[in-house]
N, C-alpha and C positions, 0 to 999 in steps of 0.2 A: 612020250616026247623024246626025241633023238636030242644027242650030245649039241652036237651043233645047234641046232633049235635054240638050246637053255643057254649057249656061248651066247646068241645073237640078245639072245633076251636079254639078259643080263648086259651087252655091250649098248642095250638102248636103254635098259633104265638105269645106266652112271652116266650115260650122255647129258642129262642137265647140269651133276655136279659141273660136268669141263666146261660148259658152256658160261656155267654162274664165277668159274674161275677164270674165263677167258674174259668173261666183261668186267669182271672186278679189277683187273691187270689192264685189261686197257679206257678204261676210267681212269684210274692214278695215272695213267701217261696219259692220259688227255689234260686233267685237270693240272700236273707239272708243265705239260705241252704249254697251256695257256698262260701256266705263271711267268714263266720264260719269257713270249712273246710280249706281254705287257710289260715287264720288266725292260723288255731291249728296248719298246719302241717311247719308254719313257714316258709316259700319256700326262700331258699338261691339263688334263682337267682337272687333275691329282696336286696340280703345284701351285704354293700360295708364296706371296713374294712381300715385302717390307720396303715403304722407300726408307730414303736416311730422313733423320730428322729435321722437322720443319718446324716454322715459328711462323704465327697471325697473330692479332689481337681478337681478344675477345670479351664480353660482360659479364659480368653476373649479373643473371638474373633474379636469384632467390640463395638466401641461405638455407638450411634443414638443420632439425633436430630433431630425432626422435628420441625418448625418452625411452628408459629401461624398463622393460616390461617382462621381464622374465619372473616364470614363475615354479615351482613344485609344487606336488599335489601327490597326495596318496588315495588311491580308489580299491577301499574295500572291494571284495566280490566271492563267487564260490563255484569253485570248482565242479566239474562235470562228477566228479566222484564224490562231491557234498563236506570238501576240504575248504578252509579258508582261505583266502587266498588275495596277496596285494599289490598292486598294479600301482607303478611308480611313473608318472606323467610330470612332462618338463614342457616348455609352451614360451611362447614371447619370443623375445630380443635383448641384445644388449645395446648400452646407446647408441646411437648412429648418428655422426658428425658429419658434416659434406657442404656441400655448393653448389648450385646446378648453372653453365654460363652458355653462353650462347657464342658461339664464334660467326666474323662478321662476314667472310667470303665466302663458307659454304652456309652460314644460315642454320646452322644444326646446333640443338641444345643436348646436353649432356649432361651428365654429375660425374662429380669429383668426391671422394669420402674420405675424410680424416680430421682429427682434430683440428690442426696446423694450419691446412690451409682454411675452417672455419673461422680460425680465430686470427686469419692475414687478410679474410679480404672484407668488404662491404658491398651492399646491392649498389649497383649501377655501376661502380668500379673498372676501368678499363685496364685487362693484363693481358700479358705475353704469354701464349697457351703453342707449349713447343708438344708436338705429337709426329705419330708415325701414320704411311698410309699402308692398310691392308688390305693386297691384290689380288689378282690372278690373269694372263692373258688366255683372252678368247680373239679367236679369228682374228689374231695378230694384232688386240685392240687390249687398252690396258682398264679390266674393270673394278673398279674400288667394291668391295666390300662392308669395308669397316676404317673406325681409326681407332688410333690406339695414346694415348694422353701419357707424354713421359713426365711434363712438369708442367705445374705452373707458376710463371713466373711476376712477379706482384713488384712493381717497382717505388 
């Protein structure tokens, strides 16, 4: 085999490294490329929005109590190597306080959780329920999501 032969040879088998160098390099520029562009053009299907604070009436429905159920437990067992071994298990709740009310314009039931306000309202009770709306615009159109409950007010 002549010099040149073994030059050629040789310059075709480092040809994949360049090639697996050359896409690796411009992969990261593409994948920066796109960060970039998304970036610039801002994409609102990415953006969620808050109105200001609103105020409706609304009822209670039901108050709640769950009761504390939290427990510990130790579970013997034995090990793969024929070691003793103790498995520490925790389970339950702690008590749970709350309110579930219904607001009268949009119709939507909710809970509320805390001691305070279990122990300000009663069932059927009419309050001032000030909340936030959680949005986002689509095709120029404003769509709620969610709401979000700052107080309630109990007069």
């Amino acid at each position: 085999m002549k010099s040149s032969e073994k030059k050629n040879l040789i310059c075709i088998l480092k040809e994949p490294d360049k090639m697996k160098k050359k896409f690796k390099y411009w992969y990261y520029i593409s994948t920066l490329g796109l960060f970039i562009i998304f970036g610039i053009t801002n994409c609102d299907a990415f953006k969620r929005y808050k109105s200001s604070p609103l105020v409706e009436k609304g009822e209670v429905i039901q108050l709640v109590y769950l009761p504390n159920t939290e427990q510990s437990q130790v579970a013997p067992g034995m090990g793969i190597d024929g070691n003793v071994t103790f498995t520490f298990i925790d389970s339950g709740h702690k008590e749970i306080w709350g309110a579930v009310f219904r607001c009268y314009r949009h119709n939507n039931t909710f809970s509320v959780l805390g001691k305070d306000i279990y122990s300000k309202v009663k069932v059927g009770q009419v309050v001032d329920l000030k909340y936030v709306e959680l949005y986002k615009i689509k095709n120029n159109m404003k769509v709620i999501y969610d709401y979000k409950t700052i107080e309630v007010i109990v007069p």
